[in-house]
N, C-alpha and C positions, 0 to 999 in steps of 0.2 A: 963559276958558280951559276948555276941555274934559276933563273926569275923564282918557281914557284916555291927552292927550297929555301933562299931568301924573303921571301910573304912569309913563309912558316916560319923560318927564324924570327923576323921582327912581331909577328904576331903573340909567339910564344912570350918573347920578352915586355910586351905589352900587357900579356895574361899576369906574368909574372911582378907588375910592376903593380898592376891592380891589387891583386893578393895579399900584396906585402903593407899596401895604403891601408887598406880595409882591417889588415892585423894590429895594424900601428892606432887604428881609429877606435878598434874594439877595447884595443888595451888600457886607452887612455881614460874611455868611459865606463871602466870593469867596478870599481869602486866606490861609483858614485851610485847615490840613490835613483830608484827609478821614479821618473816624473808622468805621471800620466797625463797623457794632452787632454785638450781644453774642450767641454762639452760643444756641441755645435748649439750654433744659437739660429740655426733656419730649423725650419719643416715643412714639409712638404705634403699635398695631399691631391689626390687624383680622383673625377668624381665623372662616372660615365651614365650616361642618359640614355636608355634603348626605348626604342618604340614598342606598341604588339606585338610587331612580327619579329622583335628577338634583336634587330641591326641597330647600331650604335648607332647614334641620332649626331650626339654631340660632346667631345669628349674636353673634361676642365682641367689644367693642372694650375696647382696654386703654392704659390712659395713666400711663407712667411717668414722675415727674419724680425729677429728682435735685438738689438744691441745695448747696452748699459755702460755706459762710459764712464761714473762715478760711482761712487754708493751714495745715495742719498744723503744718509747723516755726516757722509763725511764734505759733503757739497752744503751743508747747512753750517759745518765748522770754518768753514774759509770764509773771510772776509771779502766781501768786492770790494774792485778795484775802483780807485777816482778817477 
């Protein structure tokens, strides 16, 4: 048997293996409700500075994130600890 019809056979069988994961993954998740992911909690903002003659001077990129690890009132219902 020849190298490169062998590459193509195990190649084939690799496609074939992937195919079959991907169907078994779709099927499992066909039923269930769709969850939409989770807003992003950065932003982002980019602020360029030109001189007279028109050439960027100096340029800002700035990345805000914000994270919220509790809800508030529900951090007001927990008791501390001693």
């Amino acid at each position: 048997m020849k190298l490169g019809l062998f590459a193509c056979i195990v190649a084939c069988v690799g496609v074939a293996h992937i195919a079959v994961l991907f169907l078994i993954s779709h099927w499992r998740t066909m039923g269930q409700p769709y969850v939409p992911p989770p807003e992003p909690t950065f932003t982002t903002a980019t602020f360029h500075f030109v001189d007279d003659k028109g050439t960027e001077v100096k340029r800002v990129k700035e990345f805000t994130v914000s994270t919220e690890f509790i809800d508030p009132e529900k951090a007001k219902a927990v008791a501390p600890k001693k």
